[in-house]
N, C-alpha and C positions, 0 to 999 in steps of 0.2 A: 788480349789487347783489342780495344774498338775504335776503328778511327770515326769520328762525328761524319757523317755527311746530309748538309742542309745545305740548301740552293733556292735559286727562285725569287728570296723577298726578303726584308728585313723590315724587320715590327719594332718601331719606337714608343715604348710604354711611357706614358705618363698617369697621373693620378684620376684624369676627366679623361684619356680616351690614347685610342688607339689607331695611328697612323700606318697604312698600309702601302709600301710602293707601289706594288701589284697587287693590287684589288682586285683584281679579273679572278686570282687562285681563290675566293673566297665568295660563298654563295650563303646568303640570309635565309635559312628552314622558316617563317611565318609560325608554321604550327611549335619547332620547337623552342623558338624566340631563341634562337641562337645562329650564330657563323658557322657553315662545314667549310672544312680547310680542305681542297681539292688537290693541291702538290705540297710538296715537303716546301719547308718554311723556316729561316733564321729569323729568331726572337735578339733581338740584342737590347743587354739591358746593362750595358754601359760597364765599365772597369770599377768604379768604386765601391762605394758602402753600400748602394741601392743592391736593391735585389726585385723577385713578383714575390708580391703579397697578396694573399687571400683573406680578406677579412668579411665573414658574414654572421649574420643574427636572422635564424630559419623563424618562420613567422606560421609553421607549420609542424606537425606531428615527428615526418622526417623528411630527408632532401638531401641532395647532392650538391656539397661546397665544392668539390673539384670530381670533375669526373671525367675515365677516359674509355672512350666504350667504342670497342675493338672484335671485329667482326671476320667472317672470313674463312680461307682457310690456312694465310698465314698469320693466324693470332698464337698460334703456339712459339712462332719464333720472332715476333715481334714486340718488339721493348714497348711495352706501354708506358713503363716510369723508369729512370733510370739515372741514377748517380753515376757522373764518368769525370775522375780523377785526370787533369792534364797532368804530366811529367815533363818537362820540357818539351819534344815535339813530338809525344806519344798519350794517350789517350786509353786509362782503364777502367772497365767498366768496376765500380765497386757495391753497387745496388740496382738491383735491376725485380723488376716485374712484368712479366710478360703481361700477352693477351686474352691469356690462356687461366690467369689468377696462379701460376707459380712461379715462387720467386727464389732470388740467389745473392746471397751477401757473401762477399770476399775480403772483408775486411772485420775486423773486430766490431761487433755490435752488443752493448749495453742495454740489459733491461734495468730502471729500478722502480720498477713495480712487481707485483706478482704476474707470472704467466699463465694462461690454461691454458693445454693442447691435449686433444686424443691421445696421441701416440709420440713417441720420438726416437726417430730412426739415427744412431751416432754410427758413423764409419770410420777408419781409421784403418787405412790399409799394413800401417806398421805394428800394428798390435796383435799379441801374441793370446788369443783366447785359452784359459788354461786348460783345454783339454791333457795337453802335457801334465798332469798332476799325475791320471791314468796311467801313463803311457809307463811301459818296464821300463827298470832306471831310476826313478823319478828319486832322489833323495829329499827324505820326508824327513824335518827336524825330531828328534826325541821331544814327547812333550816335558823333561828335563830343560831343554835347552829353550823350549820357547817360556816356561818359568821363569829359567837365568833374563831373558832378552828383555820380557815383559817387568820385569825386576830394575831392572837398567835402566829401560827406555818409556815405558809408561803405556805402550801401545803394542798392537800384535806385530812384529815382521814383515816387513812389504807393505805395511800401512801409513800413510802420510799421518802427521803427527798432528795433533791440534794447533800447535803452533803455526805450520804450514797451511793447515787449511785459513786460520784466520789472517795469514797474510795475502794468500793467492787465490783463496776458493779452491771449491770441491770439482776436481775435473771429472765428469761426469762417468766417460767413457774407461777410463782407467781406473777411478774408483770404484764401478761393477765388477770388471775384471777380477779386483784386488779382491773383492768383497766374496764374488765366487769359487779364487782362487782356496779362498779360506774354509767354504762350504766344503769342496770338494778334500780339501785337506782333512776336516773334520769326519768327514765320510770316512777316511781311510785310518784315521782313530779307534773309529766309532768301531772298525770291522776288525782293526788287530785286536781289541779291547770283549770284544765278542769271541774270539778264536780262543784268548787269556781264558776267558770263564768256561768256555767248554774244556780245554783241554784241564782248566782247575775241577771241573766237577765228573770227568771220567777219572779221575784220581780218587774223589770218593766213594767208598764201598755201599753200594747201594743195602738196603735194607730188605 
């Protein structure tokens, strides 16, 4: 939970311009043709439909339509951009970007476009990685029975069903699991099925 804290000033936006009580927190850069905001600052932009709008048409190569440029040595723990949820008299943070360029969503976030990223790190502290396949004990179907199931159901055992997937989607981190649950079950196939042929071919009389 984050509770807001802004002090100091209250900024009435309009469409031509911007009214400052305390002008003094606020100092004109020349070179950067911009305002530095010297203390923390309440924006208030009213209870209704309005909102800040940004609207630009860059007249150049490339450029910055909003920017927040965060220095220091507490940019790691300071919110550069930040979604914060009121709840009655509580206050949570649901998107946030530090200073630092890493960021943290807490709430359900929606792509519908394609993504690209390097790498993707899923955690899931309740999930059971199957090493357990290994482990002595483990009861491994007859491939009989995974016939019968695959027969039945249309899909392997412990695998979400097509149906499932086009209503819910594919969960990423559960469906790896599932997927190398399967591998490693295959491995141990693969191994009693190799032990069948040798123990079948020390049965024949060598020539």
């Amino acid at each position: 939970m984050h509770k807001a804290v802004m002090r100091s000033a209250v900024f009435v936006l309009s469409s031509v311009a911007i009214n400052a009580c305390c002008s003094s927190n606020l100092e004109y850069d020349p070179e950067q043709k911009s305002y530095i905001l010297r203390e923390p600052l309440q924006v208030g932009l009213g209870t209704g439909r309005g909102g800040l709008f940004v609207s630009y048409e860059p007249n150049q190569e490339w450029s910055y339509a909003l920017q927040a440029t965060i220095g220091g040595e507490k940019a790691q723990t300071t919110k550069a951009i930040a979604v914060v949820q009121k709840v009655d008299d509580a206050y949570y943070d649901r998107f946030i970007i530090y200073g630092d360029g890493r960021g943290i969503v807490s709430a359900p976030f929606e792509f519908q476009a394609p993504i690209t990223v390097t790498e993707i790190y899923a955690k899931d502290k309740n999930l059971r990685w199957p090493d357990y396949v290994f482990a002595p004990g483990y009861e491994l179907r007859s491939l009989y029975e995974v016939e019968q199931y695959i027969q039945r159901h249309r899909h392997l055992p412990g695998m979400p069903s097509g149906e499932e997937i086009n209503k819910s989607g594919v969960p990423l981190l559960t469906t790896q699991a599932a997927l190398l649950q399967k591998v490693e079950e295959l491995t141990l196939y693969v191994i009693s099925l190799q032990k069948q042929i040798d123990s079948l071919r020390a049965l024949v009389p060598r020539k």
